[in-house]
N, C-alpha and C positions, 0 to 999 in steps of 0.2 A: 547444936552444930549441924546436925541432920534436917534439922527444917529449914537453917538459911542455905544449906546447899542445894536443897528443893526447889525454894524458890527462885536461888539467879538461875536454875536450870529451865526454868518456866520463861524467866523473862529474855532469854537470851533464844528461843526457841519460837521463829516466826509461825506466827498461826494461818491458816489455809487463806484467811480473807483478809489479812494483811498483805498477803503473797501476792493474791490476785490484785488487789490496786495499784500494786506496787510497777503493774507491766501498764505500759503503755496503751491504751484501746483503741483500737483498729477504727476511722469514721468510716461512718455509714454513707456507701454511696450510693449514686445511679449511672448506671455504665448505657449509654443509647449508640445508634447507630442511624445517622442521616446522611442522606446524597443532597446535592445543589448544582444547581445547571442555570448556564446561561448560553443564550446563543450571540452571535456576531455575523457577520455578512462576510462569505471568504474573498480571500486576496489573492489567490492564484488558485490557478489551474491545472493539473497531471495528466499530460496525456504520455504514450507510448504508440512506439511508432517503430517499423521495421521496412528498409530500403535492402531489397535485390539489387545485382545486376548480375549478366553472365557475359561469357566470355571463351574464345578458345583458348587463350592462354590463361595464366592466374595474372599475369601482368593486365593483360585486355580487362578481366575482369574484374580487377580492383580498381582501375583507371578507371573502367566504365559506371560503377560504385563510387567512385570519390567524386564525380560528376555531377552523379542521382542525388547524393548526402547533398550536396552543395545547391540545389536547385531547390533541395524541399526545405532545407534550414532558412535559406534566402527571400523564401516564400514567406515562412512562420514570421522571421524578422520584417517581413512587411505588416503585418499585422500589429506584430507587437514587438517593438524592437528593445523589449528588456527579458527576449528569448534567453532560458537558460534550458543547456542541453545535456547530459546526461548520461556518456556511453554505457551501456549495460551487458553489452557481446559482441566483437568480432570476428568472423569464421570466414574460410575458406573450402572451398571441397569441390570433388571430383563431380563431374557431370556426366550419368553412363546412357545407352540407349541401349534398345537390343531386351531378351532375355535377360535379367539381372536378377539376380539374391538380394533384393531390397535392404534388407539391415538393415543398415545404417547408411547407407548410399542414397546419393540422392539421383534418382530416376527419370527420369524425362518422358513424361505422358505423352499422351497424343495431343493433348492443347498446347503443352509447351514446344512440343516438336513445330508445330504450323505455326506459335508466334518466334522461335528463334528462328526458322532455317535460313532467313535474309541476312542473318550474322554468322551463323556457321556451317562453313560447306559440310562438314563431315556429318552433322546432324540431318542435313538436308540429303545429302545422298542415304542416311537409314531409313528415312522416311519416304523415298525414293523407291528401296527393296525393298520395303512392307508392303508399299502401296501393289510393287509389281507382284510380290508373291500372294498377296488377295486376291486379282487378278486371275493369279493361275492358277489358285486352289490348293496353294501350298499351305502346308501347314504352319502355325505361327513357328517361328525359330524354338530353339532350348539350348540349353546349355551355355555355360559360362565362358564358351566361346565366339558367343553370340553376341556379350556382352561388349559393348564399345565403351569407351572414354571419350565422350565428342564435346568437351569445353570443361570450364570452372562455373563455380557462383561462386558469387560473395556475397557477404549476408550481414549488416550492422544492426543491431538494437539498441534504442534508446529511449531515456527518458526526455521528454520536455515538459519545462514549469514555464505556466504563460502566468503576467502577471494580467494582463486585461482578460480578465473571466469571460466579459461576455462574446470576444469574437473565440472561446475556444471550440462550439461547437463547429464554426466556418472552417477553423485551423483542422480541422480532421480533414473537413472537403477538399479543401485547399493539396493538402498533404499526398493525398490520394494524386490527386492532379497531378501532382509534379513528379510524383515515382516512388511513391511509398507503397510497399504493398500489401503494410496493412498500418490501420492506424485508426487507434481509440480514446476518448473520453475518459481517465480514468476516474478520476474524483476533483473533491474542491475543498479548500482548506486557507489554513492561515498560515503564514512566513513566520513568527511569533505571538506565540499562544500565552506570552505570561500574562498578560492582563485578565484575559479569557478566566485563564488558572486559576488567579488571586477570583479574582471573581465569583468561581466557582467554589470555593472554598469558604470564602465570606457567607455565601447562601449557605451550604451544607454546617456552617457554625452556627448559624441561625435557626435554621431547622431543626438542629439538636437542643439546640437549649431551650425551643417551645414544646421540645418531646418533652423534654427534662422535668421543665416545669410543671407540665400536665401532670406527669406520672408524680412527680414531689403532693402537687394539689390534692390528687385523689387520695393519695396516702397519710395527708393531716401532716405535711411534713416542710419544712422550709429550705429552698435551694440554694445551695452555697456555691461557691468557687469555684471552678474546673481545677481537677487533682490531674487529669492525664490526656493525650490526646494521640490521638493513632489515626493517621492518613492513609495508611495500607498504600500506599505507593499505585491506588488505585485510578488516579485519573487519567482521563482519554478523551478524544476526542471524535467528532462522527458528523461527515461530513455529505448530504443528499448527491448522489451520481444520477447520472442520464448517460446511461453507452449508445457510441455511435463508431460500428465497425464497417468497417468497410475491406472487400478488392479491390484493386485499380490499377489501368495502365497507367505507364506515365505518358501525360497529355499536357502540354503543353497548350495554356488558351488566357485569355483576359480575366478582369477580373473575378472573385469568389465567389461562388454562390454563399449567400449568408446567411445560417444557420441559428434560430434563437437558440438560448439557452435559460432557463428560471431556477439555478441550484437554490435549491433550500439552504437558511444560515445553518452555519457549523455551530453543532451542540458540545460545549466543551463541559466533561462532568466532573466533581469530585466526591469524593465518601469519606467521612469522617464518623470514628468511634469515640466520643469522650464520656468521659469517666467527672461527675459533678459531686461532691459531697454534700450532704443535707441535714440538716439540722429540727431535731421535735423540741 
């Protein structure tokens, strides 16, 4: 009785290498890491642009701003009249002369003094007393009684997307001309990028699986089926600039002067990590 109790205790008692086969075995993979790029020719343009005007009222001044917006927009749209525009800031503000505590104020130099004063009298009479008390060896003024309030500016920013790339270098010229007082070239790009994308990611699949395979080759080992795939949310795009900044009055005159432009195509990237299983 003691021996057959012996033995269902043996048999019912899994052995260490029984145990082990009994779990599942993990495949053996190869986890790489490849990028893939392709380029395209871009489809618009980014520039940024900012239009003054001043004013001795805030009404003058915003009128005389809604004016400038409308002459340089009007301009763009002859160029390329699938102009899209873009506000990115509207302000207003005080216009001082005189002694001031610059802050945050906006100050009125001695260049702006000499191009406003045929719009505002009170600008034109400070510049008036400076002129006189140079003159007489007066000392420049101080104090924040000195300080005047002699008009507004107004001041809009914006984006424009051109979609004809090559007059965007002219469109800064142009922009300038008509009363922008400043305005740049930002970059060059695509409207939609998914083809690009797929694209990119097709190459970076490809790259990985001639990693994959190398590394399987050298290791005596045969490449299986992709187990995983991780995109890292890494793709981007990158797109060649040429900045063209300018000052400018506004100038009213015929047609643009026209400005090349050769943007480099847009490099659209992806990265991919996959995980391949392989088989000895």
């Amino acid at each position: 009785m003691r021996i057959a109790k012996a033995l269902m205790i043996v048999a019912l008692t899994p052995s260490p290498a029984l145990a082990q086969t009994g779990r599942e075995a993990k495949p053996a993979t190869i986890t790489v890491s490849a990028t893939g790029s392709v380029e395209s020719a871009p489809d618009k343009a980014s520039l940024s642009i900012s239009i003054r005007a001043e004013g001795k009222t805030a009404d003058a001044a915003t009128a005389a701003l809604a004016a400038r917006q409308n002459a340089v927009i009007s301009g763009l749209r002859s160029l390329d009249p699938k102009v899209e525009v873009q506000t990115s800031a509207v302000s207003i503000r005080e216009a001082y002369a005189g002694a001031c505590d610059n802050g945050n104020r906006f100050s009125m130099g001695s260049d702006d003094l000499e191009s406003l004063a045929d719009n505002l009298d009170a600008m034109a009479d400070a510049v008036s007393l400076a002129a006189d008390d140079m003159a007489d060896g007066v000392p420049a003024r101080t104090g924040k009684k000195d300080c005047t309030v002699v008009g507004r500016v107004a001041q809009i920013e914006a984006t424009v997307i051109m979609s004809s790339v090559k007059d965007a270098g002219t469109a800064v010229g142009l922009a300038g001309r008509l009363g922008a007082s400043r305005a740049r070239l930002d970059d060059f790009g695509l409207r939609d990028d998914s083809a690009a994308s797929n694209g990119a990611i097709a190459k970076a699949m490809e790259n990985a699986r001639a990693k994959a395979q190398a590394i399987a080759a050298a290791s005596g080992a045969t490449l299986g089926g992709i187990v995983s795939v991780d995109d890292g949310s890494e793709r981007g795009m990158s797109g060649g600039l040429r900045m063209f900044a300018m000052q400018a009055p506004a100038v009213m005159a015929p047609p643009p002067i026209m400005i090349d432009v050769s943007p480099k195509p847009v490099e659209t990237n992806a990265r991919l990590t996959v995980t391949f299983a392989i088989e000895r």
